[in-house]
C-alpha positions in Angstrom: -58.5 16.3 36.9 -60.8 19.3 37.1 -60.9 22.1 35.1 -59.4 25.3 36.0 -61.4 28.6 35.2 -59.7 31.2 33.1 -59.1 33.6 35.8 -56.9 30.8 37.6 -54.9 29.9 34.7 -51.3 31.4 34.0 -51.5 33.4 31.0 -48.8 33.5 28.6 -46.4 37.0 29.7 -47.4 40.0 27.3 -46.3 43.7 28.4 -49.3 44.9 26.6 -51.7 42.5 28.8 -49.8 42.8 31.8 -49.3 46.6 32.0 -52.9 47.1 31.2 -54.2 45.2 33.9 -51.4 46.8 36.3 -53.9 50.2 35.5 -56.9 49.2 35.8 -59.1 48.5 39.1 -61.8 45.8 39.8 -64.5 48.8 39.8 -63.5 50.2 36.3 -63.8 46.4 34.6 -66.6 46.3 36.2 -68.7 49.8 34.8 -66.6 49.5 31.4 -68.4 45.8 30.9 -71.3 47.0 31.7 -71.3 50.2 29.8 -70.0 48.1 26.9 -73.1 46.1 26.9 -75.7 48.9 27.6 -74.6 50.5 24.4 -72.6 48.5 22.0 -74.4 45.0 22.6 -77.6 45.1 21.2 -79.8 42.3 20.3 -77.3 40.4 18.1 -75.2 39.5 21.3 -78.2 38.5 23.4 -80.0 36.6 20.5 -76.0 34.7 20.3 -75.4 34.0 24.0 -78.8 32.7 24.7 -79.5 30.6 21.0 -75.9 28.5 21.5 -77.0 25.1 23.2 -73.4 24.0 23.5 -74.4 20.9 21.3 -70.8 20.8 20.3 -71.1 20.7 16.4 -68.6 23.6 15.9 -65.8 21.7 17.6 -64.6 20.1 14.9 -64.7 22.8 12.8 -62.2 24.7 14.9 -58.4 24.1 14.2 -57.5 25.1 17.6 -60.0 22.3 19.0 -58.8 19.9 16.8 -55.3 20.4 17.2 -55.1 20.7 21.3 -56.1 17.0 21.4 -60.0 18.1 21.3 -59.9 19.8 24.4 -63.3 21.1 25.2 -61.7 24.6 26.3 -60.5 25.2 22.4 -63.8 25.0 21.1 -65.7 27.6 19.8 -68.2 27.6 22.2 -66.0 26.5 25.0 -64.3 29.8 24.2 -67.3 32.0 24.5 -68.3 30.2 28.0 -64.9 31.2 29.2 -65.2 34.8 28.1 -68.4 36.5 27.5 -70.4 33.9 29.2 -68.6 34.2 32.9 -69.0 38.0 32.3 -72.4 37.7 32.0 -73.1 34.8 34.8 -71.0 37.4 36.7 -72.8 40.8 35.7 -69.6 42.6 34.6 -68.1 42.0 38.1 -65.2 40.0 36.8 -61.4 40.1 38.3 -58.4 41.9 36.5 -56.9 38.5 36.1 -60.2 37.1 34.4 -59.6 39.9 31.8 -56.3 39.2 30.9 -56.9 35.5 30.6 -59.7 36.6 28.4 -58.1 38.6 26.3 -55.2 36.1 25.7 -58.3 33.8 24.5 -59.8 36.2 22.0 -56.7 37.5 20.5 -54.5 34.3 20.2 -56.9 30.7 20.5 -59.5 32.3 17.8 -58.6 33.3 14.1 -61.8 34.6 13.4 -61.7 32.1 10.3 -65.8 31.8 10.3 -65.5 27.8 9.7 -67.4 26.9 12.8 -70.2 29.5 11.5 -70.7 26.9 9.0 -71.4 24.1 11.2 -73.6 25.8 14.0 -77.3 24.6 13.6 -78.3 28.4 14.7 -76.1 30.4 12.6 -74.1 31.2 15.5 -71.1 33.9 14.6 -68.0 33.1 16.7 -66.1 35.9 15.6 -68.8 38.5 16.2 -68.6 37.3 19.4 -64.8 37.3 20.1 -64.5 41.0 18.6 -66.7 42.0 21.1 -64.2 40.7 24.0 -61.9 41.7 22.2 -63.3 45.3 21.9 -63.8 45.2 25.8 -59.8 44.6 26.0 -59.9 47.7 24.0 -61.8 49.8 26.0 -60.2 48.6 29.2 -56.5 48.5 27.6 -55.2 45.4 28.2 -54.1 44.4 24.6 -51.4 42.3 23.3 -48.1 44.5 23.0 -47.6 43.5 19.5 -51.1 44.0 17.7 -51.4 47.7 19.7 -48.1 48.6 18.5 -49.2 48.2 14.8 -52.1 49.8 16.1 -50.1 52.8 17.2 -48.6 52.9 13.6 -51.5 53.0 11.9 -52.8 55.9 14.0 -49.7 57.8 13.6 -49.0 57.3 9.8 -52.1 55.8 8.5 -49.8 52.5 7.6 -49.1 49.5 10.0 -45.2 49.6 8.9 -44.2 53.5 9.7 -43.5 54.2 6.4 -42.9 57.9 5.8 -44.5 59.4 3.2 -41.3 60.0 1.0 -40.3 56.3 1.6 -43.2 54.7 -0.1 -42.4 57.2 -3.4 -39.1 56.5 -3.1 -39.6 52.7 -3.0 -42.2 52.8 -5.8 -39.5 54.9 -7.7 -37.0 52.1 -6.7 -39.3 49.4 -8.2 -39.7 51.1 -10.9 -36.5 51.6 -12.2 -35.8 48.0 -11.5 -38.7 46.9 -13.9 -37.5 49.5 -16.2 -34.6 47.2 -16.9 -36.7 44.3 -17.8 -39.4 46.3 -19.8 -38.2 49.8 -21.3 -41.4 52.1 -21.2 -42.7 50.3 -17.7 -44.1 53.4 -15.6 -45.6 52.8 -11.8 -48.2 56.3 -11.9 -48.6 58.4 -8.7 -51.1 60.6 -8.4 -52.7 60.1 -12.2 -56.1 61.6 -11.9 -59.2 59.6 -13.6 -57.2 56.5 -13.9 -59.2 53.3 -13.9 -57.7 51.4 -11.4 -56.7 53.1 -7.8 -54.3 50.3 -6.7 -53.5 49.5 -3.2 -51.3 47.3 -1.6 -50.8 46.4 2.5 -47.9 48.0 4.6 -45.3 44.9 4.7 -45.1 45.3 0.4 -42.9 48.5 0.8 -41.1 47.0 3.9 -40.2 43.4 3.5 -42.0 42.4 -0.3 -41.3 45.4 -2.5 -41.1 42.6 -5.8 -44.3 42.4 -5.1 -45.0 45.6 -6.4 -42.6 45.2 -9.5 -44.6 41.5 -10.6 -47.8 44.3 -10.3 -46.4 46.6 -11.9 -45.1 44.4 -15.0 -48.4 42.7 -15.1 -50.4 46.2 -15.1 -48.1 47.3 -17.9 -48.5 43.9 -20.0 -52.3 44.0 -19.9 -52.4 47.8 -20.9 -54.0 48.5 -17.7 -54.8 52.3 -16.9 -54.0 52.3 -13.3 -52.4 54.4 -10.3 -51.5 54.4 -6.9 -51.3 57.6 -4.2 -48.2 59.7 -3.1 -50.2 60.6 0.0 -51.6 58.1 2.9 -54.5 55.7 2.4 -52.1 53.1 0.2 -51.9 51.1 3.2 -55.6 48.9 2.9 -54.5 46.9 5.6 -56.0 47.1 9.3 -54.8 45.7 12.7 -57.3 48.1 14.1 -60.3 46.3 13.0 -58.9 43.0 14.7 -57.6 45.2 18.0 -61.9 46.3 19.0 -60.4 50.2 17.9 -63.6 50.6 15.9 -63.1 54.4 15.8 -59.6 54.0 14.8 -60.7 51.1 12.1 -62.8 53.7 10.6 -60.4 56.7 10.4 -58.2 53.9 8.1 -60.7 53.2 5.7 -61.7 57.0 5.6 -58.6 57.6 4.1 -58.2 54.6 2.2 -61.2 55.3 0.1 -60.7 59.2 0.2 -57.6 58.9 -1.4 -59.4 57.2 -4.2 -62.0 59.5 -4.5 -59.6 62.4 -5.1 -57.9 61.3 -7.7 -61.3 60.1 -9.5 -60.3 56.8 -10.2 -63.0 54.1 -11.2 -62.4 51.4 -8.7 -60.1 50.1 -6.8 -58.1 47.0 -6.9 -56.7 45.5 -3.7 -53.2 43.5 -3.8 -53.4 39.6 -2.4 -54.3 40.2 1.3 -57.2 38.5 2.7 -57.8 40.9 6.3 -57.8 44.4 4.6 -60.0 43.3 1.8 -62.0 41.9 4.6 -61.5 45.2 6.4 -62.8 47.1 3.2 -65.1 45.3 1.8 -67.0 44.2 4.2 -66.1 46.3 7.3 -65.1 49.4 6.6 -68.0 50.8 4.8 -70.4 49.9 7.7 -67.9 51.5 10.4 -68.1 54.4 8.6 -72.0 54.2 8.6 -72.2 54.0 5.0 -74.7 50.9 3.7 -72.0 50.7 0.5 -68.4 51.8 0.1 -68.4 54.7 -2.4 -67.0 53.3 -5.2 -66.2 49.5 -6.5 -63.2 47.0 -5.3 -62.6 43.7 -5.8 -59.3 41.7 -4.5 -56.3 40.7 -6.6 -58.0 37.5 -7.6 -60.8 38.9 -9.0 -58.7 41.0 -11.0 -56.3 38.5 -12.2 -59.7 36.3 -13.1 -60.4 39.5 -15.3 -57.1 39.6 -17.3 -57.4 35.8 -18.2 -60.9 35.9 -19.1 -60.9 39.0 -21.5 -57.2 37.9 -23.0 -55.4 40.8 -21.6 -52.4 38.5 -20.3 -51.2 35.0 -22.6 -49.1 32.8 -20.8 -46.1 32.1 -22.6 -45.2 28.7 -20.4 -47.7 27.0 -17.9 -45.6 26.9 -14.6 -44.3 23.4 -14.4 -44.1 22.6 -10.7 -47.2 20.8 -8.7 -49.3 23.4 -7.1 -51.5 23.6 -4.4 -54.1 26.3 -2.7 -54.4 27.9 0.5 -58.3 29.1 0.4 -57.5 32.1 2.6 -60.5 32.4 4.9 -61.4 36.1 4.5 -60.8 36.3 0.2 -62.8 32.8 0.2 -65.6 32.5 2.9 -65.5 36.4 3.2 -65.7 36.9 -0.2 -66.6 34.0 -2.3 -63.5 33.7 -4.5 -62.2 30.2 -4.2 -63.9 29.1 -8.4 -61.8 32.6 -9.4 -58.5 31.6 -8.0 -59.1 28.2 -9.4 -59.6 29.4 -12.7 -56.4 31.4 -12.5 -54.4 28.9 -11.7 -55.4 26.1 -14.5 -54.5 28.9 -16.2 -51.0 29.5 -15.2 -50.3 26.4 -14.1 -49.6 22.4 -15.5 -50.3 20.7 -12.2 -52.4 21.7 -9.4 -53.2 19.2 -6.3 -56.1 19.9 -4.3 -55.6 20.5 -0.4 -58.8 18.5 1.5 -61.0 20.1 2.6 -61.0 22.8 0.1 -62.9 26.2 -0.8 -65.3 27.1 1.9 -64.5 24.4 4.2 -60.9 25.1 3.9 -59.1 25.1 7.4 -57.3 28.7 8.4 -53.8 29.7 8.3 -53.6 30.0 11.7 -52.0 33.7 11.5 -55.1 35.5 10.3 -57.6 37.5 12.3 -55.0 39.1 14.2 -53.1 36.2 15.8 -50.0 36.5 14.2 -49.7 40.0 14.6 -49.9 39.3 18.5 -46.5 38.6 18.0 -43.6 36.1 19.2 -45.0 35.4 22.6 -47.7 33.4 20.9 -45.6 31.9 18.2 -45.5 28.4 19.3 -49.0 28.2 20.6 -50.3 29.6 17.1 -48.0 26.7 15.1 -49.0 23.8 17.6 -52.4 25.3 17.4 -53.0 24.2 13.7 -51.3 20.8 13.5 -54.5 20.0 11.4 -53.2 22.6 8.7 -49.6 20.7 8.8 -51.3 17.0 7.9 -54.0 19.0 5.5 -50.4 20.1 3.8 -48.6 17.1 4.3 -51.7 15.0 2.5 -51.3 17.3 -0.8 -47.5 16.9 -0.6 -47.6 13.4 -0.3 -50.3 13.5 -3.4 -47.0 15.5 -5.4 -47.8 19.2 -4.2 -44.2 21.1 -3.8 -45.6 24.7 -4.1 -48.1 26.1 -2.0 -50.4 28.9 -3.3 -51.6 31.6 -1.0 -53.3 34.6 -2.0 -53.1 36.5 1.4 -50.1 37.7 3.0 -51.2 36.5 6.8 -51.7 33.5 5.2 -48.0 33.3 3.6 -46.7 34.3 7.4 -49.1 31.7 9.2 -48.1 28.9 6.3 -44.0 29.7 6.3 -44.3 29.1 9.9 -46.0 26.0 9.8 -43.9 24.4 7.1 -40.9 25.4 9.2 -41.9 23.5 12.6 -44.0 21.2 11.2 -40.6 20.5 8.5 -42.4 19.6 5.5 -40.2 21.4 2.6 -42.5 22.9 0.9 -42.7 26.5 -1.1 -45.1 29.4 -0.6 -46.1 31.8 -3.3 -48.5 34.1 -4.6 -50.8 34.2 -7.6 -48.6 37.1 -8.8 -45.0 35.2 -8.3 -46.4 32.5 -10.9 -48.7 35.1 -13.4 -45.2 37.1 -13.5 -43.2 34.1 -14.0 -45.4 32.6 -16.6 -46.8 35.4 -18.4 -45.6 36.6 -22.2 -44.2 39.9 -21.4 -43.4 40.8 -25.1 
């Protein structure tokens, strides 16, 4: 059978792809492409397209790959050819169709995970690669309808959820009168200037996961911890913008984010468990912002939690009792290093833990990270069947006695719940906070 090229295969229907191309004209692709690559390309992208010799060794790093019956089209580099590399066999002068086909393979057939990075003799960087097509998408408009719309919010209210400004007090008020019941003197503090720990949490805790911020809270309070969190925007660490190509908008979220520090002269700041805003912090966001460091300190929930153990600031009163697993989330772990940290927290909370293979760096993804997820239902089913390699990596440490799965990272926890679900393997999600809170000695 032969192959079809992207601009001949039917793309999945998406009003945000659709309507975008519906704008746009053959000539405009054509001089945005090209301007694109006059000033935003740079040596990086010419040393990356013309180093790859398609030898194939980051196939089988991809889940994508692996799971589509190793279809040459799901590989890494097959994925680049399809994209970037007709673009530039073509010099720009690529079809409307081409674009939305292209765009449907950067956003939702690559995760941006960084495992095939691993594996390239050259060094090659995948995801470098499909942010720039991405950021083309951008420029021309033609994004999934989902991802924008959380793009939207975050421009709007500087958090991905809409959450007015008096809604996130009044939910922090709300969990903390709930955690008032369990420990009398338990305060959440807005606004406390000088404290030690500026503490910031992603957009879905207020909406969907607001225990999440009462287990914080409670474990703050436990540990003594000198710590605050803002009344005013830049709570929100998290950033669809960064995953969308809307660089400028990227960079207006983690002005704010770290501003909002900054005034209230806190120390450092602690991020909750999410692997793509710590990413988007501490490793983008700086450099957007043309700054060589971020202006003060953070490290991820993980780090933190590693801190409290080690220096005897929490005692757990009852190892958790139930066989664990862990999800190395791809952006906390090869983004960030983390995977001996997490393990150390969890021999200490836990009796049992069952190790998923391959672990740490060589973990595979979620699945629902680098934006995929956030591209929304239309993609669902192609984003589960996508990572069947995940299912049997999960399936393996269940069969080995695993029942709970650990995941630091709240895309993870989406990517994961869904997988279980189609994949039916009855297993529970959690993370490091559900079992430190649920272990802990809180007397």
């Amino acid at each position: 059978m032969t192959k079809q090229s992207p601009a001949n295969i039917a793309t999945i229907p998406d009003e945000g792809v659709d309507k975008g191309g519906q704008r746009l004209t053959p000539e405009q692709v054509t001089r945005v492409i090209r301007r694109m690559f006059e000033e935003e390309g740079g040596a990086r992208l010419k040393i990356y397209i013309e180093t790859c010799v398609h030898c194939g060794l980051c196939s089988d790093a991809c889940h994508f790959y692996l799971s589509n019956n190793k279809d040459p089209k799901f590989s890494p580099a097959g994925k680049v050819k399809q994209t970037l590399g007709i673009i530039i066999q073509k010099k720009g002068r690529v079809s409307i169709d081409f674009i939305k086909k292209a765009s449907e393979i950067a956003f939702t057939e690559c995760n941006l995970c960084k495992r095939c990075v691993m594996y390239c003799p050259f060094g090659i960087d995948i995801a470098y690669l499909m942010l720039f097509m991405r950021r083309i998408c951008h420029k021309l408009g033609v994004v999934p309808q989902y991802i924008q719309d959380t793009a939207h919010s975050h421009s709007v209210t500087m958090n991905q959820m809409w959450v007015k400004e008096d809604e996130w007090i009044d939910t922090l008020q709300w969990q903390e009168d709930e955690a008032r019941d369990e420990i009398e003197n338990l305060r959440i503090p807005l606004e406390k200037e000088g404290a030690e720990i500026f503490y910031s949490v992603i957009g879905p805790e207020p909406k969907f996961r607001a225990q999440l911020i009462y287990q914080t809270a409670v474990i703050m309070n436990v540990a003594g911890m000198d710590w605050t969190m803002p009344a005013t925007p830049g709570w929100d660490n998290s950033d669809m913008c960064m995953y969308t190509g809307d660089d400028e908008m990227a960079a207006r979220l983690k002005k704010v984010h770290f501003e909002a520090a900054m005034r209230l002269k806190t120390k450092r700041i602690v991020m909750g468990e999410c692997g793509h805003a710590f990413r988007s912090v501490y490793d983008v966001g700086n450099r957007h912002l043309g700054w060589k460091m971020s202006p003060l300190p953070l490290i991820h929930a993980i780090e933190f939690y590693y801190e409290l153990f080690r220096d005897k600031k929490l005692r757990v009163k009852q190892k958790y009792d139930i066989p664990v697993t862990l999800h190395d989330p791809c952006n906390v772990v090869r983004g960030g290093g983390l995977h001996e940290l997490a393990r150390y927290v969890i021999n200490e909370t836990c009796s049992r833990f069952v190790e998923m293979h391959p672990n740490r760096e060589h973990n595979y993804c979620c699945a629902a990270g680098g934006g995929v997820i956030n591209c929304g239902p239309p993609y669902s089913k192609k984003r589960v069947i996508g990572n069947k390699v995940k299912a049997d990596q999960l399936a393996d440490a269940k069969a080995r006695g695993a029942k709970i799965i650990i995941a630091p990272c709240h895309n993870c926890h989406a990517g994961l719940e869904d997988i279980v679900k189609y994949y039916d393997l009855d297993m529970e999600i959690k993370f490091l906070g559900d079992i430190i809170y649920e272990c802990i000695d809180k007397t």
